[in-house]
C-alpha positions as CSV (number, residue, x, y, z in Angstrom):
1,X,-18.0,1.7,-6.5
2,X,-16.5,-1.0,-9.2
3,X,-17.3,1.5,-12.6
4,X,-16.6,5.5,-13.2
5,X,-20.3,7.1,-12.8
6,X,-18.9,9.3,-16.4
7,X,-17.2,7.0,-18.2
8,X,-18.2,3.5,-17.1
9,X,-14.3,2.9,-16.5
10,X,-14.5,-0.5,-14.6
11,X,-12.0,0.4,-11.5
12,X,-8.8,-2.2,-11.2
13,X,-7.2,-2.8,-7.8
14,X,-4.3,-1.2,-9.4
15,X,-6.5,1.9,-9.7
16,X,-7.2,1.2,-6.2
17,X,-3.6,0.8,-4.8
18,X,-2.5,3.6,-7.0
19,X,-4.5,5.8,-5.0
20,X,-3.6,4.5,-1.4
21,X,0.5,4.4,-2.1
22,X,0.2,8.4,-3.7
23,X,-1.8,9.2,-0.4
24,X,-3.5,11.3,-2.7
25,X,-7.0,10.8,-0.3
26,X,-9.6,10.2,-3.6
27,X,-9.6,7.8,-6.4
28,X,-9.0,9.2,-9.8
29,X,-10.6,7.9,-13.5
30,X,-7.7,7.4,-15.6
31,X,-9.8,8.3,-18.4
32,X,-12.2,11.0,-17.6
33,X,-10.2,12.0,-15.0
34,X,-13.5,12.0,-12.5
35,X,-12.4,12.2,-8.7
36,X,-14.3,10.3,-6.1
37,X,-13.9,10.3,-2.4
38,X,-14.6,7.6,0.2
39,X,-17.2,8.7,2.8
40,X,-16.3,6.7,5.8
41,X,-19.3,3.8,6.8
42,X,-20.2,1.7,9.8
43,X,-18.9,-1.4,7.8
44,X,-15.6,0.2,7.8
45,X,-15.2,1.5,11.2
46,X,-16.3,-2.0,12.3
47,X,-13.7,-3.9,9.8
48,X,-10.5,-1.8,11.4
49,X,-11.7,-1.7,15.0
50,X,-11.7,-5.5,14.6
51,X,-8.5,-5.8,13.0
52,X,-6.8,-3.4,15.7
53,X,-8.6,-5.7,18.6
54,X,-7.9,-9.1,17.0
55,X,-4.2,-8.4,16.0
56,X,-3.5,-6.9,19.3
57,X,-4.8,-10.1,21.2
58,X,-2.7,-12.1,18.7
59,X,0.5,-9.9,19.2
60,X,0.0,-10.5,22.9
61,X,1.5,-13.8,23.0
62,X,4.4,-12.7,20.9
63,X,7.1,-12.4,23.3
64,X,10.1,-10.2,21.8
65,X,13.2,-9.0,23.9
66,X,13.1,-6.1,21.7
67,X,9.9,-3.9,21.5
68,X,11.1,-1.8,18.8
69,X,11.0,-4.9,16.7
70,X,7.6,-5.9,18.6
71,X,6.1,-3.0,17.2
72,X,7.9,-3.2,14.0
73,X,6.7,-6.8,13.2
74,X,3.0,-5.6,14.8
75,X,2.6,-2.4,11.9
76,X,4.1,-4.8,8.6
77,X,1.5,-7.1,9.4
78,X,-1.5,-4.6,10.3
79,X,-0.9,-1.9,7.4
80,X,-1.4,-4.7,3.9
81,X,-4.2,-5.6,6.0
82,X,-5.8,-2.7,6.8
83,X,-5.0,-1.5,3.4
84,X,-6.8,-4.6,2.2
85,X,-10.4,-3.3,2.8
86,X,-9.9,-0.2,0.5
87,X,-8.5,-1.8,-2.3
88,X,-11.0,-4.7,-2.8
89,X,-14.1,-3.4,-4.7
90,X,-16.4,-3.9,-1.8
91,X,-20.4,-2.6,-2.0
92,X,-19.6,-1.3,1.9
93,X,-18.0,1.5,0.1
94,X,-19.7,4.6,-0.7
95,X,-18.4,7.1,-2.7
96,X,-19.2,11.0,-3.7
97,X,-17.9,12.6,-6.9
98,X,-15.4,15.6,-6.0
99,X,-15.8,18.6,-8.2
100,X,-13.9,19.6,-10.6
């Protein structure tokens, strides 16, 4: 969804990041006010099993001593990039309007 079904607000990837940091679950209009919610889609399960498998295999040959910093260094690179797919205004994202 890239524009408010209400109030044709054309969504930002602030908008978009503003809802993932607050963990608030929906994405708000910030001038209707209008509350949508992701319904999950193939296209996404398929993006984040692939970017679990391929940065698994790729933290593989990392060899670290320390596996608290393994794992560390494994999650600051997975989360922006998992993050990535819901804040870029993709069509593989379907939304429904909560209401009010």
């Amino acid at each position: 969804m890239k524009n408010c079904i209400e109030c044709n607000h054309k969504f930002t990837i602030s908008d978009r990041l503003k809802s993932i940091i607050r963990l608030k679950g929906y994405l708000q209009c910030p001038n209707c006010n209008s509350k949508y919610k992701t319904n999950p889609t193939f296209y996404g399960w398929l993006y984040y099993f692939l970017v679990l498998i391929i940065s698994h295999k790729i933290f593989t040959y990392i060899e670290l001593s320390n596996s608290i910093l393994r794992y560390s260094l494994y999650a600051l690179f997975v989360t922006p990039v998992l993050m990535a797919y819901d804040i870029l205004p993709l069509s593989w994202h379907k939304y429904r309007k909560l209401d009010p």
